[in-house]
matplotlib code that plots the C-alpha trace (Angstrom):
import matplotlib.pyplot as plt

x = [-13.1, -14.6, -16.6, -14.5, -11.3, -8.4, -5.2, -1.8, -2.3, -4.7, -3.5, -6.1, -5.1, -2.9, -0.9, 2.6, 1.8, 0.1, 2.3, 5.2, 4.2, 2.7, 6.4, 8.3, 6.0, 7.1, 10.7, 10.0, 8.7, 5.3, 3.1, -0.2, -2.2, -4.0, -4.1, -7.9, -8.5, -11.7, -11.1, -10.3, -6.7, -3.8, -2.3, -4.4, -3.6, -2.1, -4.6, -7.0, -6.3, -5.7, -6.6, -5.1, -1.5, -1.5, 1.9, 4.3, 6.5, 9.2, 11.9, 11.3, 14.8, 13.3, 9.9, 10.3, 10.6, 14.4, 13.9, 12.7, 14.5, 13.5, 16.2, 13.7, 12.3, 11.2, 10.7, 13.2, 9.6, 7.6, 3.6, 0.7, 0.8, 4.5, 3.9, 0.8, 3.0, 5.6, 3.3, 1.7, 5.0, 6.0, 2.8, 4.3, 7.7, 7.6, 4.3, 1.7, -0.7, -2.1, -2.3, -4.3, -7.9, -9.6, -13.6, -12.8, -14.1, -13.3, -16.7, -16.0, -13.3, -14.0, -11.4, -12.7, -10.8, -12.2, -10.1, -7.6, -7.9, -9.6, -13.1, -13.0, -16.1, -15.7, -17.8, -17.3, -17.5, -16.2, -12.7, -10.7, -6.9, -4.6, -2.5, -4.5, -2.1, -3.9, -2.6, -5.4, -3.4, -4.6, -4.9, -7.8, -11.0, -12.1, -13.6, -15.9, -16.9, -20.5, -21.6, -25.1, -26.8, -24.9, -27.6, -29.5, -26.5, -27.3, -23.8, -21.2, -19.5, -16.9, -13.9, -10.3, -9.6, -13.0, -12.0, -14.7, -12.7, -16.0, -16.6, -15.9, -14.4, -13.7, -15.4, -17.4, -17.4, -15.3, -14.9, -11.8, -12.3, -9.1, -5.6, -3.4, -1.4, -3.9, -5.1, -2.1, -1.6, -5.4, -5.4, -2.6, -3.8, -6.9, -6.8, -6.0, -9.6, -11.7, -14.1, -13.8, -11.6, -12.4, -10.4, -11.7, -8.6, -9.0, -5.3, -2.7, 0.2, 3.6, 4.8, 8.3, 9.8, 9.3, 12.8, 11.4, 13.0, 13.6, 16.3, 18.3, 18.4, 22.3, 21.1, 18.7, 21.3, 23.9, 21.4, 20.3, 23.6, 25.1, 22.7, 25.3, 25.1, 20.9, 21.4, 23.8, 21.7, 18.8, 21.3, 22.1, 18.4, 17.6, 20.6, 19.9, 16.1, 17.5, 19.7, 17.1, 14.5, 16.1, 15.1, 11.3, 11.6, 14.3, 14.8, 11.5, 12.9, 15.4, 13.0, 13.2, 15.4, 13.3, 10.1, 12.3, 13.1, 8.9, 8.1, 10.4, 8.5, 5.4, 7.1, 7.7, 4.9, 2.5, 2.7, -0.4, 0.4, -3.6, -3.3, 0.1, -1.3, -3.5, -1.3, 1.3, 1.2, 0.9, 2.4, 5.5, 6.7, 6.2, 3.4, 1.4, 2.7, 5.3, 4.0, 5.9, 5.1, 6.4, 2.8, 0.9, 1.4, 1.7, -1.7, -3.5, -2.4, -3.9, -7.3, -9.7, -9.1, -10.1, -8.5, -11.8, -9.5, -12.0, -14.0, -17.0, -19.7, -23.1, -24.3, -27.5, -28.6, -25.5, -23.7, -21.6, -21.1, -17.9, -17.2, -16.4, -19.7, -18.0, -20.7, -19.5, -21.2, -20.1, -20.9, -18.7, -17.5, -14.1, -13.0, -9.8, -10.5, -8.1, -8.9, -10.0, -6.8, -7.2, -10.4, -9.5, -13.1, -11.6, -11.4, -15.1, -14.9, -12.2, -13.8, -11.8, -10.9, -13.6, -15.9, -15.6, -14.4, -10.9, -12.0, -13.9, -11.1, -9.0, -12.5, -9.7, -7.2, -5.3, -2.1, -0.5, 2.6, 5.5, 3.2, 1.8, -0.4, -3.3, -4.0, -6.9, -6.8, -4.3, -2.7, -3.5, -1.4, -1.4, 1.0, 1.3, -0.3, -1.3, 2.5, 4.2, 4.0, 6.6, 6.9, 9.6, 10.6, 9.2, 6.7, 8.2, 11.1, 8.4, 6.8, 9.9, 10.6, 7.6, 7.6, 11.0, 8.6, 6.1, 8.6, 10.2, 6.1, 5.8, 8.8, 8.1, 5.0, 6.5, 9.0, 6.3, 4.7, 1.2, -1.7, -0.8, -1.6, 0.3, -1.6, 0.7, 0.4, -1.7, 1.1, 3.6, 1.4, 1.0, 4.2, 5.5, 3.0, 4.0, 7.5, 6.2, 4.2, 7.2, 8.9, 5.9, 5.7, 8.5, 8.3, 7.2, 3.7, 3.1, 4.5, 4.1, 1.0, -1.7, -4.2, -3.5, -4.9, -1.9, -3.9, -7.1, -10.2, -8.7, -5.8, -3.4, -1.0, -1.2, 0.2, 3.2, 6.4, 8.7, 12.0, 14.1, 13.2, 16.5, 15.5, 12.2, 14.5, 16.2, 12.6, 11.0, 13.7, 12.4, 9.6, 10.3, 7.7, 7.8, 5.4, 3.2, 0.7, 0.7, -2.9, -2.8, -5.5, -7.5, -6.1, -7.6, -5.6, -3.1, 1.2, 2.6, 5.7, 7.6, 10.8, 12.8, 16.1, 18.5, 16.0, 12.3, 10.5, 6.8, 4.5, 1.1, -1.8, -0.7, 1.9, 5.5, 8.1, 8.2, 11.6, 13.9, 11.8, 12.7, 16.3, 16.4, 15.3, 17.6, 14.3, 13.2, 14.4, 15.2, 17.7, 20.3, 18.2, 15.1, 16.8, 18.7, 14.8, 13.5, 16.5, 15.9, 15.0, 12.1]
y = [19.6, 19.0, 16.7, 14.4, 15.3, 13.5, 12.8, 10.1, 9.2, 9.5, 8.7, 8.0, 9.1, 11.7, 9.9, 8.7, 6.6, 9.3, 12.3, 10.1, 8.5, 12.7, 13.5, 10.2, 11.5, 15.0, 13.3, 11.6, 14.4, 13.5, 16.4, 15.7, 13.7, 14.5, 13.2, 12.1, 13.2, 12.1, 14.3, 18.1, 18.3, 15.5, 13.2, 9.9, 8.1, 10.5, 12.8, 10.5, 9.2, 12.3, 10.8, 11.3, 10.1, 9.2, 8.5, 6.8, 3.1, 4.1, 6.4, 10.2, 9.8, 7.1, 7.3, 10.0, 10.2, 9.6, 12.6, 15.0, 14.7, 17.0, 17.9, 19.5, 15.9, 17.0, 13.7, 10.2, 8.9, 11.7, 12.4, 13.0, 16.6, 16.3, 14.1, 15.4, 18.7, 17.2, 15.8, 18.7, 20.8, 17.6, 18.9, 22.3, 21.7, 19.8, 21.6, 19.5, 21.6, 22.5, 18.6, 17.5, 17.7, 17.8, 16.3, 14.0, 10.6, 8.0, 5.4, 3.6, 3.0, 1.1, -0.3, 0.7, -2.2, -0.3, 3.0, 1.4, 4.0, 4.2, 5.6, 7.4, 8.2, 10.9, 12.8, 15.7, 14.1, 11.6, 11.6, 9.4, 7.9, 6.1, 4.8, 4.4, 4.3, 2.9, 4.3, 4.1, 2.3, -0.4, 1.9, 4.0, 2.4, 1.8, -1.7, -2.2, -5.3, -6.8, -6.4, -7.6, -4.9, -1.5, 0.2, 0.1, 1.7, 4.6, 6.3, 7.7, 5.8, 6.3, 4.3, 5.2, 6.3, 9.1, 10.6, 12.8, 15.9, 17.6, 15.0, 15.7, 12.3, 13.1, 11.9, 9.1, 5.2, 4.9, 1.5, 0.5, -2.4, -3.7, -3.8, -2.6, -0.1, 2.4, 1.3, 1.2, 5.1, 6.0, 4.2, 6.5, 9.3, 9.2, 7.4, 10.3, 12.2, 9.0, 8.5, 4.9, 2.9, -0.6, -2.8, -5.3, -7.7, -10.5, -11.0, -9.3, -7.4, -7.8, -4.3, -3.3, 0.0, 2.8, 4.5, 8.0, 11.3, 14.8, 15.7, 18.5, 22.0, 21.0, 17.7, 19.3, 22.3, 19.9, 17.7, 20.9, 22.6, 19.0, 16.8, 13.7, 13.3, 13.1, 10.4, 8.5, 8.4, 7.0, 4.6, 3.4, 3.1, 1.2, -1.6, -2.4, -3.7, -5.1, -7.2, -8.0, -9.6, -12.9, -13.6, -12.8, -14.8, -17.6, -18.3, -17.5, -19.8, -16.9, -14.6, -15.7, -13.3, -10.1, -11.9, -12.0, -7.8, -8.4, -9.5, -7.4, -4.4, -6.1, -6.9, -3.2, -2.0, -4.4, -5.7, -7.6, -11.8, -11.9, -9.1, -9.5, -13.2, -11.3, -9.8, -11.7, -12.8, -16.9, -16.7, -16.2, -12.2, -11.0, -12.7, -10.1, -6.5, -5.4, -2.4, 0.0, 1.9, 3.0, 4.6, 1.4, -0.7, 2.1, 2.9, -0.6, -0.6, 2.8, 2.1, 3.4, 1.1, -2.4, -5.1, -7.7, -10.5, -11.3, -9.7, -7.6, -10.2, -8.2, -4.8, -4.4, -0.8, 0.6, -2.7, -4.4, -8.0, -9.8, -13.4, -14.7, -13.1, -10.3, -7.3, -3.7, -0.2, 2.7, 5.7, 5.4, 3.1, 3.5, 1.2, 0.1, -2.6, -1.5, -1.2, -3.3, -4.5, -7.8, -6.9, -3.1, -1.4, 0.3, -3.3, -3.4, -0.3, -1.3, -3.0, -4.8, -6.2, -8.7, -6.9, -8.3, -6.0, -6.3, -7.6, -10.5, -11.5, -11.9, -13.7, -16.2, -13.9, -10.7, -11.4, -9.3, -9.0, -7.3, -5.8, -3.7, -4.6, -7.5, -9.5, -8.5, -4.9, -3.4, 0.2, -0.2, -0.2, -0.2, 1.1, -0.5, -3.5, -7.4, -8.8, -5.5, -5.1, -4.9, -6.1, -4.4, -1.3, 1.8, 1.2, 4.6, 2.0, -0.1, 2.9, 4.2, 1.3, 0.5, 4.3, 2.7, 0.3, 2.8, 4.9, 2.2, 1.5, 4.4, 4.5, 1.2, 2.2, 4.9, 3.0, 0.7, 3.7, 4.5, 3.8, 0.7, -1.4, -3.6, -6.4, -8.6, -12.4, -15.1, -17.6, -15.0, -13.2, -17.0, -17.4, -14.6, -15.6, -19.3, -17.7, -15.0, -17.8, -20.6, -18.1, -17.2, -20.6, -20.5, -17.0, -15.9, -14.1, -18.1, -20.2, -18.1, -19.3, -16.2, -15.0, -11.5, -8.6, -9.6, -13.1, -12.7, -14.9, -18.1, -17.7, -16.7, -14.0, -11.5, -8.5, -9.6, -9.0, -12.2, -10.3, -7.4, -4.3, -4.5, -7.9, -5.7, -2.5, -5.2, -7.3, -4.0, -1.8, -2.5, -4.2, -7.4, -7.0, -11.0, -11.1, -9.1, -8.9, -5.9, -4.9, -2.3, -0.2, -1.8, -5.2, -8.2, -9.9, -8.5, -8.9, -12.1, -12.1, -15.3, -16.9, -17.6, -19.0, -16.3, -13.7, -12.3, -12.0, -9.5, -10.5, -9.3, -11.2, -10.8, -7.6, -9.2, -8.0, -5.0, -6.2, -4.0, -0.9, -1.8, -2.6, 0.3, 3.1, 1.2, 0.8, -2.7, -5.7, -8.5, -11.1, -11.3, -8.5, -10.7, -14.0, -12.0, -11.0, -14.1, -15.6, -12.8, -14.1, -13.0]
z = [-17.2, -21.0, -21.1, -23.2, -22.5, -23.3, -21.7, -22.4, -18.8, -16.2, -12.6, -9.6, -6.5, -4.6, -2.0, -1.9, -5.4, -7.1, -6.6, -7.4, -10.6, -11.6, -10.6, -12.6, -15.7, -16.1, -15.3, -18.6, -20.3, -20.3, -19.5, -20.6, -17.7, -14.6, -11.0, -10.2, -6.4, -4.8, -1.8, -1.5, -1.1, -1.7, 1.0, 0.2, 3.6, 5.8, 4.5, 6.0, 9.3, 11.3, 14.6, 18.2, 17.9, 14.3, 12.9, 10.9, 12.3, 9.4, 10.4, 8.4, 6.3, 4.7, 4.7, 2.3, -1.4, -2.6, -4.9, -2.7, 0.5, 3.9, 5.9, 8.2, 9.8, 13.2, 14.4, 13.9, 13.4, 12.1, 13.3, 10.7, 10.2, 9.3, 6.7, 4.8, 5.4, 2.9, 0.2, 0.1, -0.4, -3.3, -4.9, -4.8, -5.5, -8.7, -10.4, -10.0, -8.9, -12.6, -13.1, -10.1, -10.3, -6.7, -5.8, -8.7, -7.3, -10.1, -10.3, -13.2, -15.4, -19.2, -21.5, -25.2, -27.5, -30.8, -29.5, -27.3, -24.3, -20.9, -20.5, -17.2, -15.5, -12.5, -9.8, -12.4, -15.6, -18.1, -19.6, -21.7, -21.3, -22.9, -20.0, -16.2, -13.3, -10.2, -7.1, -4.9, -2.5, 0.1, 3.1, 1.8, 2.0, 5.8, 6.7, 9.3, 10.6, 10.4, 13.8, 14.2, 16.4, 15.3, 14.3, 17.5, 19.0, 20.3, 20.8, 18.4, 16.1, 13.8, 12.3, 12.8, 9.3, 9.9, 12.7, 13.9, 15.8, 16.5, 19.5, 22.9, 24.0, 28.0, 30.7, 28.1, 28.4, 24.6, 23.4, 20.9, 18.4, 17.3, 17.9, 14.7, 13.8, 14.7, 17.9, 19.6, 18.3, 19.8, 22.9, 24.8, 23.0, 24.2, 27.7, 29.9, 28.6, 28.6, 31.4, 30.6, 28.3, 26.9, 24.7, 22.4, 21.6, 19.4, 18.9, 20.9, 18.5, 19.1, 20.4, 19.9, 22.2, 19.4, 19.6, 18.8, 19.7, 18.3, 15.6, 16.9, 15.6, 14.3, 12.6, 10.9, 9.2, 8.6, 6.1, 4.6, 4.0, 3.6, 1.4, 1.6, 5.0, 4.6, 1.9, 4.3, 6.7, 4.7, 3.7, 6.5, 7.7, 4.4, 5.0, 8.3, 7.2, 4.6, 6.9, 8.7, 5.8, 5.5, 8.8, 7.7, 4.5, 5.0, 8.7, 10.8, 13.7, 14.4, 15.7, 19.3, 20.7, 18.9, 20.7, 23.9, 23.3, 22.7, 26.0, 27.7, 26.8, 28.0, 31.4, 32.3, 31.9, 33.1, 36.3, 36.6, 35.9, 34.3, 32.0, 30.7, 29.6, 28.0, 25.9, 25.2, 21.7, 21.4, 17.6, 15.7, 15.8, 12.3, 11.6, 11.8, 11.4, 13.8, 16.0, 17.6, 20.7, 24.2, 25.5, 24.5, 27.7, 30.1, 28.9, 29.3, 32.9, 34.0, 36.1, 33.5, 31.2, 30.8, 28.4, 26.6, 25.3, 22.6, 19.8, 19.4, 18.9, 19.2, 20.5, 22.3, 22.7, 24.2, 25.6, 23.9, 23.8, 23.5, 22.2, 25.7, 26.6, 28.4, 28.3, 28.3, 28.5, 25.9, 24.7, 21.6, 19.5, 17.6, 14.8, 14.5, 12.4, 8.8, 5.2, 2.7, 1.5, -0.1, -1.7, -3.0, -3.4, -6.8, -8.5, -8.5, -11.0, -13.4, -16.5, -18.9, -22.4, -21.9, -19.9, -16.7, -13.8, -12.3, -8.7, -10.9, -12.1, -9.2, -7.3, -6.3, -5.2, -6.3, -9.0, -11.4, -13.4, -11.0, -9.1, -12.2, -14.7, -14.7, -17.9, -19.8, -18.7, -21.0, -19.9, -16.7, -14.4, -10.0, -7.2, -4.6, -6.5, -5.2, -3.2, -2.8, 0.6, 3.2, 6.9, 7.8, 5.9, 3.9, 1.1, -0.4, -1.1, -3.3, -5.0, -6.6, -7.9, -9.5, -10.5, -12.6, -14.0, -15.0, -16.5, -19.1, -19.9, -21.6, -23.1, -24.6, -25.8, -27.1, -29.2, -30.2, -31.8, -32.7, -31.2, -29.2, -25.5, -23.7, -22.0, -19.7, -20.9, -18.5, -18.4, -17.5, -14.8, -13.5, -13.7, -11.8, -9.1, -8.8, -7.9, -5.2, -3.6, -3.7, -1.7, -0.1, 1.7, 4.2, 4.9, 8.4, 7.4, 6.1, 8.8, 11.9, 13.4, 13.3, 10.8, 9.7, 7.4, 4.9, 4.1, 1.7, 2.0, 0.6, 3.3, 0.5, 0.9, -1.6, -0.1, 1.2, -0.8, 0.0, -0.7, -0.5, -1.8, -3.7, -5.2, -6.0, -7.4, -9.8, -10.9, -11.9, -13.6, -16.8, -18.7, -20.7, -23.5, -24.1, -20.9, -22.8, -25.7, -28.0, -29.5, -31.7, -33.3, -35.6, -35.5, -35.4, -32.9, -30.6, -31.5, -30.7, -29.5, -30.4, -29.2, -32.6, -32.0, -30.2, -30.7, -29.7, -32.7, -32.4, -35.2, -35.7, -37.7, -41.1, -40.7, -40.3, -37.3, -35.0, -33.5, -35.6, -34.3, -30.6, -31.3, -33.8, -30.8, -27.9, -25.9, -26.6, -24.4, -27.0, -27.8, -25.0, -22.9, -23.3, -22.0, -18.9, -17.5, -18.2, -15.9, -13.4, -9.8, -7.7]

ax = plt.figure().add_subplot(projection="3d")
ax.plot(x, y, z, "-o")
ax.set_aspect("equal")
plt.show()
């Protein structure tokens, strides 16, 4: 790389987000930007977490990109390999292999105000951008908890997200923190090799039967010679969750007959009246994230392993201490214990208009505009951003549409012409989040009785998305440029856009209008347009 080379768009990250928005760009004709990789090959997440068992609770039709359908899903619900399989054929597919710049760690990003562009400092080097798109996601930074006495361990330890493949794990005394999405993968993965198997269980998940099996040789020619029938079949898969959301967000007290299809699955399996206490949940279902798994409580009721209803409290050499006081010996210690999701490590090195860093301005709690863009960091945007997280369906649903968002971002700028920034307004970035978290308040993740990973520090939920994804599709189809400022090169003061009787009007300090440019190029959303967001719902 130059050292100060300069691209239209920069985008950080090579997961689901990052390959899609490098994909929606060249859909829009944009060409010149590059995909920032800190790692050596793409797959962000399910490059990542590669360990015994790991895959996805989404069925494969629709945990997959809309424009780039696989007819060749092994798997209703496909496994690790599968997946990094197919971003790494997307890479492939649509060219973006020339784009994407590998062992490219991003460690500080700089808004200049003077230039109006990013300054993009890298492993490799420093680059400039007009346009940043964030999609570091919230699954890629590993969180450990502080355990006072981990370094005098004197075992192997590593977290779920760093598998280490090179260790032998049969015949050894392994101790798994946690309970999540992972955990519930690893444990019957890894129970029939361990010597010993203890669980550390603070909160015991809900665990739904995981209806997996193989797609059949014919199923899988009929979507490939056939395309529709793929397309109806991730149509199908997308309506039933979307039946099922209202439930989540409008009528929690519904639940009871899921919990009951809950307990059942716990019934089978365990036999033993003092360990399935253990585990049966004590809160609202959906409260925390669903799991899904068949092999989880068959495992917990083989004889080498041992359920600690409590949490890690200490380690002393090699035993380790639970809350209830419940000691345990190990020779390895697994994490299980998620990402940081609510406090996104990248935020830290995003600096803004004002020189402050993004994760000190959301010290109180993430919030953006849509999902998007945060006020006083102008062109830059985030997928997968603060609320738009799901409970019960596929985030690929999410991305694509704030791909849509992304894409009438740069066409706007575009229109506006010149060397120009969009900077979403405080009151309308307040605004939008006084309606998520209205919503919020009678949703299940809210009312349900646990504490989950979905809450931040303050107990507010900010990754939650309290809708549909098709109420999502329809908030994010375009941008409404009277939630933002425009600063242009040079200027004083950024545009202000100005509600003037039937129509938007865009002034700058002391240059007239810039409304008869938007309506002029069909891009702009103004007058009638203008008024139709404004009304839109969350």
């Amino acid at each position: 790389m130059a050292e100060h080379e300069h691209v239209r768009v920069a985008v950080i990250g090579s997961g689901f987000g990052g390959l899609g928005a490098a994909v929606r760009l060249r859909r829009e004709g944009i060409t010149d930007f590059v995909v920032l990789e800190r790692a050596g090959s793409v797959g962000g997440t399910w490059r990542d977490n590669s360990y015994p068992g790991c895959a996805c609770d989404v069925p494969s039709h629709l945990y997959s990109f809309s424009f780039a359908p696989n007819p060749d899903w092994p798997r209703t619900f496909s496994g690790q390999p599968h997946i990094r399989a197919y971003l790494e054929n997307v890479a492939d597919t649509f060219g973006l292999r020339p784009h994407i710049r590998l062992d490219h760690e991003v460690r500080k990003m700089r808004w200049d105000s003077g230039e109006l562009r990013w300054e993009i400092e890298t492993a490799q080097g420093t680059l400039t951008a007009d346009v940043v798109v964030s999609a570091t996601g919230p699954l890629s930074d590993p969180k450990l908890p502080d355990v006072p006495g981990l370094d005098s361990f004197e075992g192997k330890v590593f977290h779920s997200a760093q598998w280490d493949h090179g260790y032998d794990l049969r015949g050894k005394r392994v101790a798994m923190i946690g309970t999540g999405a992972s955990a519930i993968q690893i444990v019957p993965a890894i129970q029939p090799e361990a010597g010993r198997l203890t669980l550390f269980q603070r909160t015991p998940p809900w665990v739904m039967p995981r209806m997996d099996r193989a797609i059949s040789g014919a199923e899988r020619w009929l979507h490939g010679k056939v395309p529709f029938t793929a397309a109806a079949r991730r149509r199908l898969l997308w309506s039933i969750r979307e039946l099922q959301v209202s439930a989540f967000t409008k009528r929690p007290n519904e639940l009871g007959l899921i919990e009951s299809i809950g307990r059942a699955n716990i019934g089978r399996s365990i036999k033993d009246p003092a360990l399935r206490a253990k585990l049966t949940p004590s809160y609202r279902i959906g409260c925390k994230r669903i799991l899904l798994s068949s092999s989880y409580y068959p495992a917990l009721a083989q004889p080498n392993v041992d359920v600690v209803a409590s949490g890690l409290q200490e380690i002393r050499g090699n035993t380790l201490v639970a809350s209830d006081g419940t000691e345990t010996e190990a020779d390895v210690i697994i994490f299980g214990t998620g990402f940081h999701v609510t406090d996104m490590p990248i935020a830290d090195r995003v600096v803004g208009a004002d020189g402050a860093t993004l994760a000190e301005s959301w010290k109180d709690g993430m919030q953006s505009l849509r999902g998007a863009t945060a006020s006083g960091f102008p062109n830059w945007m985030t997928i997968i951003g603060p609320n738009t997280g799901l409970g019960n369906s596929s985030m690929i649903l999410m991305i694509e549409s704030q791909l849509s968002y992304l894409a009438d971002y740069m066409r706007q700028l575009n229109v506006l012409g010149g060397r120009v920034a969009l900077d979403p307004r405080p009151a309308a970035v307040d605004a939008w989040n006084v309606r998520v978290q209205e919503r919020m308040k009678r949703t299940v993740w809210n009312t349900g009785g646990c504490t989950s990973w979905y809450l931040d520090a303050n107990g507010r939920n900010t990754t939650i998305w309290p809708g549909t994804t098709a109420e999502f599709r329809k908030a994010t189809r375009g941008v409404d440029l009277g939630e933002y400022a425009v600063v242009r090169a040079g200027a004083d003061r950024p545009l202000v856009r100005q509600r003037t009787g039937d129509h938007d009007r865009v002034t700058e300090h002391g240059r007239g209008t810039a409304d008869e440019q938007g309506r002029a190029a069909g891009q702009g959303r103004t007058g009638d347009q203008g008024r139709a967001a404004d009304r839109e719902s969350v």
